[in-house]
N, C-alpha and C positions, 0 to 999 in steps of 0.2 A: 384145574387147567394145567397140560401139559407144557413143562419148563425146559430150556435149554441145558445140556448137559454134557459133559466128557462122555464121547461115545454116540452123538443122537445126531440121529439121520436128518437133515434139513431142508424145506423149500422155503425157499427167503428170494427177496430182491433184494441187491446190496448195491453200494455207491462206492470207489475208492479214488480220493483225489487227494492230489500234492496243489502245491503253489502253483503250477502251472494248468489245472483243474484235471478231470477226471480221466483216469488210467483205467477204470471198467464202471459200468454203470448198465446194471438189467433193468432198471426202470424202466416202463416203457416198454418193455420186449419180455421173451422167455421169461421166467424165474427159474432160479438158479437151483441145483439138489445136489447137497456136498453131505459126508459126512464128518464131524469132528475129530481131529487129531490121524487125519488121512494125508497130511502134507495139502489138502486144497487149499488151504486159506493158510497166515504164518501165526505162528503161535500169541504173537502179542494183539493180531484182528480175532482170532477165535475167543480171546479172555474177556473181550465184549460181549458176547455172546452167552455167555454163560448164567444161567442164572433169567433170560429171559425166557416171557411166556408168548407162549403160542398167540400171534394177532398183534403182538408188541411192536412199534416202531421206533428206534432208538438211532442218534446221533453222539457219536463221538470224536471229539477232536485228539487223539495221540499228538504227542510231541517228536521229535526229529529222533530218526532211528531205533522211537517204540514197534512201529509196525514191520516193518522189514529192515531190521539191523542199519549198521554204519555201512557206508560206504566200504569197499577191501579194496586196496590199490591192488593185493593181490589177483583181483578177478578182471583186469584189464589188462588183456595178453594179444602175443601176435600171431597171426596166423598164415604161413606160407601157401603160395600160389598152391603149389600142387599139393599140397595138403588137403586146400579146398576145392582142387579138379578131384579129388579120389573120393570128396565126398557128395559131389553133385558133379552139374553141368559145367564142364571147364569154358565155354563160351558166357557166361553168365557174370554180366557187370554190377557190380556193387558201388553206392554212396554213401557218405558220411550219414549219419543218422538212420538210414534203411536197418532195420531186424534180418538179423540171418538166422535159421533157423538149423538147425545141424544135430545127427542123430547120435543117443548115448553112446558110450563105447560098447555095452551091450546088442545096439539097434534094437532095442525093444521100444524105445520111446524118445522124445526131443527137447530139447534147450535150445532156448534162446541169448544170444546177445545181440549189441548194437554196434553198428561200425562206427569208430570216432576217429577214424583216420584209413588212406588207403595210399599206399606206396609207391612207385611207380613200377615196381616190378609185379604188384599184382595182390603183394600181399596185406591181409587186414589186421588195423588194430580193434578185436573185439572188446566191447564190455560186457559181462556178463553179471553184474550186479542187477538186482533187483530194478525198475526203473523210480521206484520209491524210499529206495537205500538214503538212508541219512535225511531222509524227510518228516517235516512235518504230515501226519496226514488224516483226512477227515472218512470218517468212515461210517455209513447209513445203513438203514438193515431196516425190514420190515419183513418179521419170523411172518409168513403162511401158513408154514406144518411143521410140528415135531415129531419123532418118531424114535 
């Protein structure tokens, strides 16, 4: 029977939930095809994985800031109005809690943070930590295919 491994191509359903419950969950819908040690999943949910077999269903409970690090107070920054007219639509209203989505400095690809404050001239306080940073978190998997 085919095992999980540094390197192996995966079709899994997985579950990721903090204290406030689940933050992705394909149960129920698509299954998921990542491969290991590609940045999809964070180093501490992949080390679950490792080592199972193909048809395996497994639950794990991590402890606060196993799965995606501590909190960085570094990664909660501000961002000027025209900063964010140059990078989207300058009509476009933002709230607290809303994901903003904004393009790498490359513009090859995007990141996410959340707005946890908004200014009255316009500008945002983003977060851009993990939304499971510093959490406990419980993480489900049922391997499909290894490859």
């Amino acid at each position: 029977m085919t095992t999980v491994s540094p390197g192996s191509f995966l079709t899994l359903h997985y579950r990721l939930a903090g204290p406030q419950g689940d933050v992705v969950n394909t149960f129920g819908g698509k299954p998921a095809t990542l491969s290991l040690g590609t940045g999809e999943l964070s180093p501490g949910v992949e080390a679950c994985l490792i080592g199972l077999a193909e048809g395996a269903h497994s639950r794990v409970e991590l402890p606060a800031g196993a799965a995606f690090g501590e909190r960085n107070p570094d990664m909660v920054q501000w961002l000027a109005k025209k900063e964010l007219d140059s990078l989207g639509d300058p009509n476009e209203r933002y709230a607290v809690g809303e994901v903003v989505q904004l393009p790498t400095p490359d513009g090859q690809g995007q990141f996410a943070g959340v707005v946890r404050a908004v200014r009255a001239d316009g500008a945002l306080q983003l977060d851009f930590n993990h939304p499971l940073a510093g959490q406990p978190v419980t993480f489900e998997v049922h391997v499909i295919g290894v490859l």
